[in-house]
N, C-alpha and C positions, 0 to 999 in steps of 0.2 A: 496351279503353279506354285512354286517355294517362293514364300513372299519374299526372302532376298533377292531372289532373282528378279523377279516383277519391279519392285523397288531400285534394281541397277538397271534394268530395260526401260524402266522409267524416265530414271533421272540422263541416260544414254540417250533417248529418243530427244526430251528436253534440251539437249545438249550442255549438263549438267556434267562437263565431262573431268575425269580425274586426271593430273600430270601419271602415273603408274600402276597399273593395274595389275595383279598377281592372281588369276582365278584357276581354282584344280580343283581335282575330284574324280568320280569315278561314273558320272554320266556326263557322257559326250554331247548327248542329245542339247543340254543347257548349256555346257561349252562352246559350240559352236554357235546355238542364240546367240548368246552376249559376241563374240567377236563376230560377227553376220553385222549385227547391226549397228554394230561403231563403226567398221567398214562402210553403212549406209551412211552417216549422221557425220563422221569426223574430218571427213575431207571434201571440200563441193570436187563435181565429177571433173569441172576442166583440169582439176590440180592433180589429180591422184594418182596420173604416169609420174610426175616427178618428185610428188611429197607421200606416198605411201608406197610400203616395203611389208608385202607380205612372207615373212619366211617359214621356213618347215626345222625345226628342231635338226633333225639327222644331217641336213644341208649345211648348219652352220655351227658355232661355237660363241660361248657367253662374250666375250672378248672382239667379236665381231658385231654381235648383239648391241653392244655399249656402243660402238663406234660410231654403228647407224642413228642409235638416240641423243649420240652427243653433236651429230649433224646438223646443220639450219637448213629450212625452208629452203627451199627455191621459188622466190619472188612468190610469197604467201605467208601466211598469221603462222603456220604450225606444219608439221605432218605426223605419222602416225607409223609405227612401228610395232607390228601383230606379228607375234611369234606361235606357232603353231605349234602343240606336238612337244613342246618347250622341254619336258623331259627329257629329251633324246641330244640335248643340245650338246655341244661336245668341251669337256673342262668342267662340268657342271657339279661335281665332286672335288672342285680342289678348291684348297681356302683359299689360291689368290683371286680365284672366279668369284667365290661368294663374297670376297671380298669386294670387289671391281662391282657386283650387284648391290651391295648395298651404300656404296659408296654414291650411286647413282639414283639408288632409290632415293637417300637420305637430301642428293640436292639435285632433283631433275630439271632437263631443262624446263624452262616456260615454252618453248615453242614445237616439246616435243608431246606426243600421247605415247607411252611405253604399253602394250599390252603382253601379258604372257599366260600361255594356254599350258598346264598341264594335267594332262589325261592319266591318271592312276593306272597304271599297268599291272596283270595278274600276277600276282604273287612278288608284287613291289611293295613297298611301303606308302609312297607317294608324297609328298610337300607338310614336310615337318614344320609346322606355324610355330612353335617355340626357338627357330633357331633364329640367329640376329637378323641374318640377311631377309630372312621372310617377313619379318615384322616390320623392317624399314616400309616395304610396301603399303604395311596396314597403316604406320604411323602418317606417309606422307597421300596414300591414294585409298587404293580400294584391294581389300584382301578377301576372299569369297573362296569358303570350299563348299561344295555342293554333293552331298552322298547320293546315289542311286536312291528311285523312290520305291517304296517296299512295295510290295506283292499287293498288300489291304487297302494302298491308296490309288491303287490302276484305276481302279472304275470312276470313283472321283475324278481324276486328271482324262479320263477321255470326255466325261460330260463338260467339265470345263473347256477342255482342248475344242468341245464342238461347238459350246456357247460362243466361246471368241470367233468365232469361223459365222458365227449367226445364222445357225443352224438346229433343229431341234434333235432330240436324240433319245431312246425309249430307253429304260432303265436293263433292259434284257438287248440291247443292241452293246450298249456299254460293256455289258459282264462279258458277253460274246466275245468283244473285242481283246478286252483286258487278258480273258482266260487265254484265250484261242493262237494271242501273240508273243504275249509275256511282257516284263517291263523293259525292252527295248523299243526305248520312248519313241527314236530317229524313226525304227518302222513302223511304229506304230502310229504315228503322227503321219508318213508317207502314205498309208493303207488310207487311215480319214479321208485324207488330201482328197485321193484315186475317189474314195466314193463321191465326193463333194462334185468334184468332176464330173459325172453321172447322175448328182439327182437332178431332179425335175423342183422350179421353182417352188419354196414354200415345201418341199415334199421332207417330213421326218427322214431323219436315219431309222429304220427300225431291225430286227432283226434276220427279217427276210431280205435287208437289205445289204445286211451286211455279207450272209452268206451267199448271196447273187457273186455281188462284185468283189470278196474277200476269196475268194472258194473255198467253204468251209462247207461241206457235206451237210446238206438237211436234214437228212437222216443219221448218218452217220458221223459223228462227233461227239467228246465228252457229254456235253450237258446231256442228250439223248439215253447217255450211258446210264448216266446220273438217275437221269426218270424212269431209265427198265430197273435198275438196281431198285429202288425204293417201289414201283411198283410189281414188285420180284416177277414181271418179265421174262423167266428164262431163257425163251426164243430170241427175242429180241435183242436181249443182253446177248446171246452169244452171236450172232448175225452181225451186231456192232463191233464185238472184237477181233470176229473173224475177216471184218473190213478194213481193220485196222493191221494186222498180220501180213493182210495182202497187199500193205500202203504203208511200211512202217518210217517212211524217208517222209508224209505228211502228218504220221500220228507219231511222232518218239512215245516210245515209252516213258523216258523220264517225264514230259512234260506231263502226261495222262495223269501218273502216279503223282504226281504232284499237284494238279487238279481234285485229284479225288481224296488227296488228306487232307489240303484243303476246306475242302465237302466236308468232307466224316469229324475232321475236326470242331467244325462249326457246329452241328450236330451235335455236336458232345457240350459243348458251351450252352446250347439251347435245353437240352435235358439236366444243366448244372444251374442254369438262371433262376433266381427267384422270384423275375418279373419276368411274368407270362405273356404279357401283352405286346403287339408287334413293334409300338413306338421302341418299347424297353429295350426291346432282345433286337431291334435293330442298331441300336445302338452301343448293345455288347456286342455284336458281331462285326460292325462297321458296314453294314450292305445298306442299300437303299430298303424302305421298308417294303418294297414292291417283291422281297423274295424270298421274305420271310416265312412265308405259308410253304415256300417248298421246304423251306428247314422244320417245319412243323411237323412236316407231311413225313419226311423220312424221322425223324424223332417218335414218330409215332406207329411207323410199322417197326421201325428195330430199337431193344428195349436198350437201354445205356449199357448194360453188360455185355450186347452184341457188337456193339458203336465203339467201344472199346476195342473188341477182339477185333474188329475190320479195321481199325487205324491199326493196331501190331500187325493186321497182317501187308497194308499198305508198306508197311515200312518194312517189311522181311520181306516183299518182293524189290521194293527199293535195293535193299542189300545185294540180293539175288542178280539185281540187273547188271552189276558193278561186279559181280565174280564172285561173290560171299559168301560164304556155305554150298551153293550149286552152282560152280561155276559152268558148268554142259549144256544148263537151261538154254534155250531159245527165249526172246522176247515173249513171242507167241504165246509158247505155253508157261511163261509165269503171269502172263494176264489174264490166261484163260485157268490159270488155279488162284488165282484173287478173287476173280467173280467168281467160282465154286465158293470159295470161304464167305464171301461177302451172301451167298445166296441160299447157304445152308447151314 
């Protein structure tokens, strides 16, 4: 977990709680944490029909917003005002708004909790911390942006995700998971859940188990691809794609293709390391060491010159997929001319 977050779910559970809260960013999955469990913690349950005020951005306007937290209690210490979605608030662009917010930041009530949720939307900007009104938050509460966690730190945050759950988890269950979902954390964390729900007391996660109850082809699915590739498989390899063709709505292309650069990329890191040894090159690659020997393994049937040519050509079927030079191509047959390049 992003140790700020951990440290605000912290001192939230402690009931360490801030008069104003301002948290944004671009993964929902922590967003909704942190306002989940002040909802738990900030209000005892008899109070919270009449002292907490859950709203939705599109529902109301900054101006409204204020009103709520310039309110008292009814017959209680406090109440609590969680704004959802907070982007979408209406006025949210005009100085007398950011004005009226910082006005508020700057002297909140005591008896209020202000929280505000916003979710970075595509091809938005999202919650500029240099501007006045954003900083009053940081100056008098808690100001937290939280970025989306990259690609290289999934497999870490599911072994975590399963440790706190008190759960074991095999280092090939984790990859599975990471690869197989991608980093939408909310499903990712919901798939866990489901399996937790189905093991057997003390039973690991492993990775037959995740393909049980995940349904993720045993046969069929990247890593499988991964091992007919390096062990140039032809049969196989193509029996794999051709499974994928006939299922392209559970295999996308992009995610494959982005899997397998990935791969090749790593591969290329491995035949560029100086230290040969697994501790080392596990730790330029960022993987558990338990995976290293399949990076050995394909580093060692194709020479760095090849490993080369298969990442360019990874990424001109990339292009390809998007319209780019051939745009007539089928999914199909530009994966099934990847593994030709990749295999000859």
């Amino acid at each position: 977990m992003i140790p700020a977050v951990e440290t605000l779910l912290k001192d939230i559970r402690n009931k360490r709680i801030a008069p104003v809260y301002l948290i944004h960013g671009d993964e929902p999955y922590y967003l909704d944490l942190i306002a989940d469990q002040l909802e738990k913690v900030a209000i005892p349950v008899a109070e919270k029909g009449f002292n907490q005020f859950v709203l939705f951005g599109k529902d109301t306007d900054v101006g409204a917003v204020i009103n709520y937290a310039r309110r008292y209690p009814f017959m209680a210490e406090r109440q609590l005002v969680l704004v959802k979605e907070a982007q979408q608030m209406g006025g949210l662009n005009d100085k007398s708004s950011a004005q009226l917010l910082e006005d508020y930041a700057l002297n909140p009530l005591s008896s209020t909790i202000l929280m505000l949720c916003f979710n970075k939307e595509d091809g938005k900007s999202g919650v500029d911390e240099r501007k006045t009104w954003v900083k009053a938050f940081g100056n008098k509460g808690v100001l937290l942006g939280i970025k989306k966690l990259y690609e290289n730190k999934l497999v870490d945050w599911v072994a975590d995700y399963c440790h706190k759950q008190g759960v074991k988890v095999s280092p090939k269950a984790c990859q599975l998971l990471a690869d197989s979902i991608g980093n939408d954390l909310k499903r990712l964390a919901g798939e866990i859940d489901k399996i937790l729900l189905n093991l057997s007391v003390n039973e690991e996660i492993s990775a037959a188990t995740v393909e049980r109850l995940v349904g993720i082809s045993r046969e069929y699915n990247v890593f499988e691809l991964q091992k007919a590739l390096v062990q140039r498989d032809v049969v196989k390899a193509n029996r794999i794609i051709d499974y994928f063709g006939r299922n392209p709505k559970d295999n996308p292309l992009v995610v494959i293709l982005a899997q397998l650069y990935g791969y090749f990329a790593k591969v290329l890191l491995v035949q560029s390391s100086r230290d040969q040894s697994e501790k080392g090159l596990a730790s330029v690659l960022g993987v558990n060491p338990f995976f290293v020997k399949d990076y050995l393994a394909a580093a060692r049937t194709f020479p760095i010159a090849k490993v080369a040519d298969i990442v360019h050509a990874i990424r001109r079927a990339d292009a390809r997929s998007k319209g780019i030079d051939c745009p007539t191509m089928s999914e199909s047959d530009i994966l099934r001319e990847l593994v030709f390049d990749v295999l000859h």
